[in-house]
C-alpha positions as CSV (number, residue, x, y, z in Angstrom):
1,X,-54.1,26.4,-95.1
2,X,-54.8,30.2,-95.4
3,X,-58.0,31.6,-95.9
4,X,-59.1,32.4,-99.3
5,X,-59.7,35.6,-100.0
6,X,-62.6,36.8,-102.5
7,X,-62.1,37.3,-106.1
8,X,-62.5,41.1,-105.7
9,X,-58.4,40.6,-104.5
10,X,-57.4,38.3,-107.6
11,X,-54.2,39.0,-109.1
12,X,-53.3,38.5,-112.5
13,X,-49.8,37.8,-113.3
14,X,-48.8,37.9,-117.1
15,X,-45.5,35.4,-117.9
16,X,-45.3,32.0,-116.5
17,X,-41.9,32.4,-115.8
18,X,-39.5,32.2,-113.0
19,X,-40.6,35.6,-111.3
20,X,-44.4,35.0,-112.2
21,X,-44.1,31.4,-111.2
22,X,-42.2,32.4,-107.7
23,X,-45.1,35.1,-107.0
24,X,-47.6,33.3,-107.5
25,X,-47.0,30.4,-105.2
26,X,-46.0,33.3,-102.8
27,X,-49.2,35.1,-103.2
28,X,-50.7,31.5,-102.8
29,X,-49.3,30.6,-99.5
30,X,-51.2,34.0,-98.3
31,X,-54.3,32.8,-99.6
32,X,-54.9,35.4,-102.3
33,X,-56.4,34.1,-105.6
34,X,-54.3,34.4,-108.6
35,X,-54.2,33.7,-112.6
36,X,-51.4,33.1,-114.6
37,X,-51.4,33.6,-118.3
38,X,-49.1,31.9,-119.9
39,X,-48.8,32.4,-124.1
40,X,-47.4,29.2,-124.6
41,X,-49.0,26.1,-124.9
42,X,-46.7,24.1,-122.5
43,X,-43.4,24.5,-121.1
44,X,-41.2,21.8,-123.0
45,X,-39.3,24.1,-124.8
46,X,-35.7,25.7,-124.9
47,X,-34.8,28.4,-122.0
48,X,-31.5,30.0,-122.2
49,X,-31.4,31.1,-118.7
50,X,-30.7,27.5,-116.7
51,X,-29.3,28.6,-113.4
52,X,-30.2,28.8,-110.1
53,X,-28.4,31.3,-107.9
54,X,-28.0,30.7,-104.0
55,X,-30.5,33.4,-103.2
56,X,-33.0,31.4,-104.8
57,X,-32.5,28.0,-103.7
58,X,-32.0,29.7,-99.7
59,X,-35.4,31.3,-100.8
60,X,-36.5,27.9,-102.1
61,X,-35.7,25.6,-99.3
62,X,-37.5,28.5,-97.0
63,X,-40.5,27.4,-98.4
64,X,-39.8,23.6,-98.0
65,X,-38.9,23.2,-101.7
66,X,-35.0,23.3,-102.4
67,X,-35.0,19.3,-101.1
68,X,-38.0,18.2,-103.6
69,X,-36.4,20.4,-106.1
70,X,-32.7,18.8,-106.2
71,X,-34.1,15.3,-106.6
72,X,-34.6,16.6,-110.2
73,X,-32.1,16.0,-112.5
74,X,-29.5,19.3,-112.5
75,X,-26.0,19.9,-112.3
76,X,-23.7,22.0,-110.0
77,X,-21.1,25.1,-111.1
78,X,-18.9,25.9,-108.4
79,X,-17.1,28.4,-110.0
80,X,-17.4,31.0,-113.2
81,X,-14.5,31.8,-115.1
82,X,-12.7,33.3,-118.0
83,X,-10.7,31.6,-120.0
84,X,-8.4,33.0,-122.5
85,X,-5.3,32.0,-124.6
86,X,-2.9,33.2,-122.0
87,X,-5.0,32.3,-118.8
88,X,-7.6,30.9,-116.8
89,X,-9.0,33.4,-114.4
90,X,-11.8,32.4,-111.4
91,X,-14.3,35.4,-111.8
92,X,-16.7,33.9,-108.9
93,X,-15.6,31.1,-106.5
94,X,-19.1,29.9,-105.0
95,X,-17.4,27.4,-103.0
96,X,-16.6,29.8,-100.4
97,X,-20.1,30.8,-99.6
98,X,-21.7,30.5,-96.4
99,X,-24.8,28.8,-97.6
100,X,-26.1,25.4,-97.8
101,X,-26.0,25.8,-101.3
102,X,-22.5,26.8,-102.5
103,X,-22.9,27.0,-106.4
104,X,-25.5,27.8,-109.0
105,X,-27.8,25.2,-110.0
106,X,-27.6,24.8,-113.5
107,X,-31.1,22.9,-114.3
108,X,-33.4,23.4,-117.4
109,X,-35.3,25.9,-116.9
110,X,-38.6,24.2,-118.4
111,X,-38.1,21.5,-115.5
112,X,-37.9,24.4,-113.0
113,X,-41.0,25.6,-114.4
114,X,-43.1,22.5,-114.3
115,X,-41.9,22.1,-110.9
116,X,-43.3,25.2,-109.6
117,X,-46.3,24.4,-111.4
118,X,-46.4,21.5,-110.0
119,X,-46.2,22.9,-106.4
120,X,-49.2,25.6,-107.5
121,X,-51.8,22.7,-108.6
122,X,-51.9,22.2,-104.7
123,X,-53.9,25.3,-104.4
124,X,-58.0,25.6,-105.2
125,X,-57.2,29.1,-105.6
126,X,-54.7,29.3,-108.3
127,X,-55.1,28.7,-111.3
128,X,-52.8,28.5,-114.3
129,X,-53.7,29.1,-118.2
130,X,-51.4,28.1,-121.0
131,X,-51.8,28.9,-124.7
132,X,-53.3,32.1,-123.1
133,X,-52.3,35.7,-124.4
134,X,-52.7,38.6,-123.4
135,X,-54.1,41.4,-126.4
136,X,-55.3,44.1,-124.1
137,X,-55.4,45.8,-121.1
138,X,-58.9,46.8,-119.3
139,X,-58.5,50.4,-117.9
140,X,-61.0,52.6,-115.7
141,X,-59.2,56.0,-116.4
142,X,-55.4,55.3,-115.0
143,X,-56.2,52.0,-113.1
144,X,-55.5,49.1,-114.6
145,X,-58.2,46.5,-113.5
146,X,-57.3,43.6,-115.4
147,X,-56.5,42.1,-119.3
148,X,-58.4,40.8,-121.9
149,X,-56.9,37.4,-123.2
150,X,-57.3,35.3,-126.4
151,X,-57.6,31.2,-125.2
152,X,-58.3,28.5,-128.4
153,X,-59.9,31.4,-130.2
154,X,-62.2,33.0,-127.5
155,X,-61.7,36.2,-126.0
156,X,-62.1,36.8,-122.4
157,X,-61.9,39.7,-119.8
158,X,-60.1,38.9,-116.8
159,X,-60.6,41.4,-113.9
160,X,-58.0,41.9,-111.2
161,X,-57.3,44.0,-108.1
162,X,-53.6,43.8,-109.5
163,X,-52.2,43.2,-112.7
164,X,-48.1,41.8,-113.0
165,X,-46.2,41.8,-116.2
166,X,-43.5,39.4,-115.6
167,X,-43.5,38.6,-119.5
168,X,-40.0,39.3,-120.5
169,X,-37.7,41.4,-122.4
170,X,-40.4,41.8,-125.1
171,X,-43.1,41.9,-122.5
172,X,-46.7,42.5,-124.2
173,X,-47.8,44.0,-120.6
174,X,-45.4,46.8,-120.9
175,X,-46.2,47.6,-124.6
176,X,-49.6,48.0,-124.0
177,X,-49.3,50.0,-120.2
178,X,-47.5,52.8,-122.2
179,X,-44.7,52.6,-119.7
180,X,-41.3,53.0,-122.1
181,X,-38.4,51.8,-122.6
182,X,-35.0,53.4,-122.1
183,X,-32.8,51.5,-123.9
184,X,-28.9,51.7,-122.3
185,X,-26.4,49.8,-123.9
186,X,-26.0,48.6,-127.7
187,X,-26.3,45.1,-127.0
188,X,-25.5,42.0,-128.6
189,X,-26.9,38.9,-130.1
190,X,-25.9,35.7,-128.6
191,X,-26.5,32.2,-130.6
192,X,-26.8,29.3,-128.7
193,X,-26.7,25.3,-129.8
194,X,-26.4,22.2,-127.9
195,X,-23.1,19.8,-127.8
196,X,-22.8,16.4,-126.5
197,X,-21.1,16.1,-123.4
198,X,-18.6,13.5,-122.4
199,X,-17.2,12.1,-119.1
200,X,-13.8,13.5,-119.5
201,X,-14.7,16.5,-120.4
202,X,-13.9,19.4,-117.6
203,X,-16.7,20.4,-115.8
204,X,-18.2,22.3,-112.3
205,X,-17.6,25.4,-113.5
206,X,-19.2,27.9,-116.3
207,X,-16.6,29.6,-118.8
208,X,-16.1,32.6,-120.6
209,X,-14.0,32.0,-123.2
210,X,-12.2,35.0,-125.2
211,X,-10.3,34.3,-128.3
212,X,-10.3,36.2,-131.7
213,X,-13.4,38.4,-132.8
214,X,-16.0,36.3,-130.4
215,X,-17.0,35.3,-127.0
216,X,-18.4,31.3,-126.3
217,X,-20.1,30.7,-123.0
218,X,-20.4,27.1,-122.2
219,X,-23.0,25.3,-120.0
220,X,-22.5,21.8,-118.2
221,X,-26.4,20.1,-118.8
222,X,-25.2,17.0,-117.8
223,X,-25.9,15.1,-120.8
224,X,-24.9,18.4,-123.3
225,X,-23.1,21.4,-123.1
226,X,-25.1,24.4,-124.1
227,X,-23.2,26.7,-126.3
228,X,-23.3,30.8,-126.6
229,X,-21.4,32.6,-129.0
230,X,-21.8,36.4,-129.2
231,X,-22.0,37.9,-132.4
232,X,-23.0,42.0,-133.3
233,X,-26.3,43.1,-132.4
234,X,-28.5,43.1,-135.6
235,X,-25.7,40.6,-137.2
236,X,-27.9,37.5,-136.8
237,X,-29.0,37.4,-141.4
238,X,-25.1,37.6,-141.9
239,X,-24.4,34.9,-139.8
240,X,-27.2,33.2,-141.3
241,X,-25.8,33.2,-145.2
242,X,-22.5,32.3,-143.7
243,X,-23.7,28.8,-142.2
244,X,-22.6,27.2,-139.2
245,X,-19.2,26.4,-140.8
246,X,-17.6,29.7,-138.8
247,X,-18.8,29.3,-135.6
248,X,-17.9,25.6,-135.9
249,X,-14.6,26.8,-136.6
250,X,-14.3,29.4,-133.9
251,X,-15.5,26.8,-130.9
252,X,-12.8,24.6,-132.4
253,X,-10.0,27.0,-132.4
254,X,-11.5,28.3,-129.0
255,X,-11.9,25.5,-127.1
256,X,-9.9,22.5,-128.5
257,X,-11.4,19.9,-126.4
258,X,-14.7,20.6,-128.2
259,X,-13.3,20.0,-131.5
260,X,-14.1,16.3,-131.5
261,X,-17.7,17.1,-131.8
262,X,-18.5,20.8,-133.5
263,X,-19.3,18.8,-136.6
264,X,-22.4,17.7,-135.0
265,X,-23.6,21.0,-135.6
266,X,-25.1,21.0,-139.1
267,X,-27.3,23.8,-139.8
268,X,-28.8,26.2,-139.2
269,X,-31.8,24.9,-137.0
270,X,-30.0,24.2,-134.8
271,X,-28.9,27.3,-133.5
272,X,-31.7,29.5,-131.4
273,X,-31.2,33.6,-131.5
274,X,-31.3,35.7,-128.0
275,X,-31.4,39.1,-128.5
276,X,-29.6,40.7,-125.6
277,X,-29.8,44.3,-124.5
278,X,-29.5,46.6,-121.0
279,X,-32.3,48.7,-120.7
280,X,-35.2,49.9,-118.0
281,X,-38.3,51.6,-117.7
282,X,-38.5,54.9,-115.3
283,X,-41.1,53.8,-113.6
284,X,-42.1,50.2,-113.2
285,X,-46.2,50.8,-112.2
286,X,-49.3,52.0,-113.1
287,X,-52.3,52.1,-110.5
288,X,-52.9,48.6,-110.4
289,X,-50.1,47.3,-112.7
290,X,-46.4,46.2,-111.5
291,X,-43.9,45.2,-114.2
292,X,-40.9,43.1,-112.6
293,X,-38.0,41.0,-114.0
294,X,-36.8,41.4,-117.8
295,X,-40.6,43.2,-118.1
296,X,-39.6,46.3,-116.2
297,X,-35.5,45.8,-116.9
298,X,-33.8,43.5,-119.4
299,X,-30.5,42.5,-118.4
300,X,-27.3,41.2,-120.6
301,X,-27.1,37.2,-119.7
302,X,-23.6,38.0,-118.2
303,X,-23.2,36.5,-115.2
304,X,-26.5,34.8,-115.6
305,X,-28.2,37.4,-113.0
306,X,-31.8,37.9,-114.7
307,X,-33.6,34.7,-112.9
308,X,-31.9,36.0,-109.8
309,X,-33.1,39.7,-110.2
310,X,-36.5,39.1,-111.3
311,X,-37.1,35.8,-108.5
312,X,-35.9,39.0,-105.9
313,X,-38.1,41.3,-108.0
314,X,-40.4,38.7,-107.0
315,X,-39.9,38.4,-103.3
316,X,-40.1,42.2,-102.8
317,X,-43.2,42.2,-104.7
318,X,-44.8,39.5,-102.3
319,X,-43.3,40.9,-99.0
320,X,-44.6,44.5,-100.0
321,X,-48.4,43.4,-101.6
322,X,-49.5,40.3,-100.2
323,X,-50.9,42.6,-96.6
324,X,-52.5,45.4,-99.2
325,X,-54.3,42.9,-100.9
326,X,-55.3,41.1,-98.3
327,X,-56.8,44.0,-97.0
328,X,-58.4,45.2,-99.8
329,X,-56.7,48.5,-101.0
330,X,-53.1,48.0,-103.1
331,X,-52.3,51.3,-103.7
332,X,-49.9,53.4,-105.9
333,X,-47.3,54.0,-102.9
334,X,-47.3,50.2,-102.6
335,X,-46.2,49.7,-106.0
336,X,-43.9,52.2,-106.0
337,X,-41.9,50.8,-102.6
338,X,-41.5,47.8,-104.7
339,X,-39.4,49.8,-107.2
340,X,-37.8,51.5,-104.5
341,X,-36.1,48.3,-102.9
342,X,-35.1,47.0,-106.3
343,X,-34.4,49.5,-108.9
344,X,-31.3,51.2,-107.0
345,X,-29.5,47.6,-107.1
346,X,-31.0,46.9,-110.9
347,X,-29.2,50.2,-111.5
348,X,-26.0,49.3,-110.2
349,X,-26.0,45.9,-112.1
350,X,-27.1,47.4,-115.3
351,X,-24.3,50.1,-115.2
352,X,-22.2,47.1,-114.6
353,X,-23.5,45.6,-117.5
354,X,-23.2,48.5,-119.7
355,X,-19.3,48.4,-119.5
356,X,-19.2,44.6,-120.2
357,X,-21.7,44.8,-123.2
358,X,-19.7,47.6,-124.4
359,X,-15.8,45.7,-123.9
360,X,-18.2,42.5,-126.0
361,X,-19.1,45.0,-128.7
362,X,-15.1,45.9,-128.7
363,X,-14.8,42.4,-129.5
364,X,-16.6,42.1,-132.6
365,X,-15.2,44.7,-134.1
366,X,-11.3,43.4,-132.9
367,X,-10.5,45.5,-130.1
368,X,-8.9,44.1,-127.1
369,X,-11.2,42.9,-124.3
370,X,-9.6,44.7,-121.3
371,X,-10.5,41.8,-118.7
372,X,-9.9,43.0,-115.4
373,X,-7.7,40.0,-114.3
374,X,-5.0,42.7,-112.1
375,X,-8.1,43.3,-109.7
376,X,-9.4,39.5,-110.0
377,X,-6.5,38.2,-108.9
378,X,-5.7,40.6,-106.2
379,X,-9.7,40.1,-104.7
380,X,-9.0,36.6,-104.7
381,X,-5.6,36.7,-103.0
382,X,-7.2,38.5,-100.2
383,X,-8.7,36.3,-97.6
384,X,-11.2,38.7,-96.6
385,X,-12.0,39.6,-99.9
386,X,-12.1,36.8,-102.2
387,X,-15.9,35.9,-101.4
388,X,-17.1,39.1,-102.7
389,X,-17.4,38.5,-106.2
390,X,-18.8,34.8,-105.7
391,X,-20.9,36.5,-103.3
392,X,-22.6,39.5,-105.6
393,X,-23.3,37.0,-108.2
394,X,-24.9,35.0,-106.1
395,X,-26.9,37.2,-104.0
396,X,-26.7,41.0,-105.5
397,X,-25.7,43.7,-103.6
398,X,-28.4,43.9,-100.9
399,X,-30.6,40.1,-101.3
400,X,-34.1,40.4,-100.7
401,X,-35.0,38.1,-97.6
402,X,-38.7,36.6,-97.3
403,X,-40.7,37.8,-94.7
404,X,-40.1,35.8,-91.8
405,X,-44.6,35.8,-91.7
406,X,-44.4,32.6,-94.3
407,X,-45.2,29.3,-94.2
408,X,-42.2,27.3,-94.6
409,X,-43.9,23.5,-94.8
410,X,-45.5,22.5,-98.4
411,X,-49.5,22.8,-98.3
């Protein structure tokens, strides 16, 4: 067990998330004290992002926690795919990866969570506070040296050699750092809803499927499907007075083999908003405040990437900070090396992005989704070239490895 470090080198992450969760037990394993603040009570409630890319289950079982992990119930997507009237095109084969772990692990994400919390309660030095949010920032001129935090009515300062927004796409952190916003595509609102699932239903992969004026992702959970279907940003009262009788309609027409069961969905409570955008901040830091993940760059849930970004936001994060705060003296160059490894890749994905959420928008308003099945096919066809798209999803362009300094057994 490490040493433990005084509270003069606390960290306070913001977000019980993925990427807080990961750096936290991270920071942990170093021996540096941390609080996370969490604004919800517990984490029994619905997540939209589910998966688990390779990166993060290699980065996972390098810590002695990808076995423990897949005892828990989950299921496996070997492939991604569009689907349209005409065809069926593989986007990402993730059966062709080198890795012990060749597909994403679709999981719920509040099972993922409790997990890692799970694996934190080991450590006398951690400690993690639900129903806990965050209303201000404490400041000595530029420096950030901690938050102030509402718990069960009672405010409370928390001071903090380093402060972490890892809060989301409507991060509270970032609003109150003064660190903007650029906002870089028009984005899109996706509606999501739960079907049953049935044993002959197809399965071990995750679909895109394109057909009239919308776009339904679909999910194996296992027990359900969960369902997205993209409507225009800013749409979502429209929809509303229409009812679910359209979009029951739609998933029918779209994908027949769910027709059996779309009258299961009955109203409108049962459909959950996610309001998807591309966007970044310029700079991610203050002196003594980091934003990662969806905090410091919200990403369009194509190709499920933002729990694989902001995890390797994470692992940057730890790889670059954990020696500065052991010692004493995180400065702003530290911070600003984090960006440096990950915003370069975050901009290439984004710009990705951009075109996608742009060829969606087309969609909406009845233009032709210019798929890119030409190129798809001939990656695919070409044995030294069909892992690559399997590959980017799963890992990004450039993975971010853990340092080879940390403990791999459980604590």
């Amino acid at each position: 067990m490490p040493v433990v470090l005084s509270e003069s080198q606390n960290v306070c992450i913001v977000g019980g998330g993925p990427a807080g969760m990961i750096l936290a037990l991270l920071l942990a394993r170093q021996g540096i004290p941390v609080t996370v603040l969490e604004a919800a009570r517990d984490f029994d409630r619905s997540f939209r992002g589910d998966t688990l890319h390779p990166a993060i289950m290699e980065l996972l079982a390098q810590l002695g926690l990808a076995t423990p992990l897949l005892r828990l119930s989950h299921t496996r997507a070997h492939r991604a795919r569009f689907i349209t009237p005409q065809r069926t095109q593989v986007i990402a084969d993730f059966s062709r990866l080198r890795t012990p772990y060749p597909y994403l692990t679709v999981m719920a994400q509040s099972r993922f969570l409790a997990f890692l919390a799970g694996e934190l309660g080991r450590y006398g030095h951690v400690r993690v506070l639900m129903g806990a949010r965050v209303e201000g920032l404490l400041e000595e001129g530029e420096r950030v040296t901690g938050v102030r935090y509402r718990q069960d009515g009672t405010l409370h300062d928390l001071p903090a050699a380093l402060t972490v927004g890892t809060d989301g796409r409507f991060s509270k952190v970032r609003a109150l750092s003064g660190l903007a916003l650029r906002r870089l595509s028009p984005g899109q609102d996706v509606l999501w809803f739960a079907l049953p699932r049935r044993t002959d239903d197809p399965g071990g992969s995750i679909d895109l499927h394109l057909g009239g004026p919308h776009c339904i992702v679909t999910t194996d959970h296992g027990e359900r499907w969960q369902v997205g279907y993209s409507i225009r940003k800013d749409s979502y009262r429209q929809a509303r007075e229409r009812g679910v009788g359209p979009i029951r309609q739609a998933v029918a027409e779209t994908i027949p083999w769910l027709a059996d069961r779309v009258d299961l969905l009955t109203e409108w409570a049962q459909l959950h908003l996610l309001a998807v955008e591309v966007a970044r901040v310029r700079r991610w830091w203050r002196p003594g405040l980091l934003l990662i993940g969806d905090a410091a760059h919200p990403i369009s849930p194509i190709g499920g990437m933002g729990i694989n970004m902001a995890v390797q936001d994470a692992v940057a994060a730890a790889n670059v900070l954990s020696g500065p705060l052991r010692a004493g003296r995180v400065r702003p160059r530290h911070l600003a090396r984090v960006q440096r490894i990950r915003s370069w890749q975050i901009a290439v994905l984004q710009s990705q992005q951009v075109v996608q959420e742009r060829e969606v928008v087309g969609i909406h308003t009845g233009d032709q989704l210019h798929v890119p099945t030409t190129l798809l096919r001939v990656l695919h066809g070409i044995p030294g070239l069909r892992r690559l798209p399997g590959y980017v999803t799963a890992y990004g362009l450039r993975p971010v490895r853990l340092h080879a300094r940390w403990h791999v057994a459980r604590s």
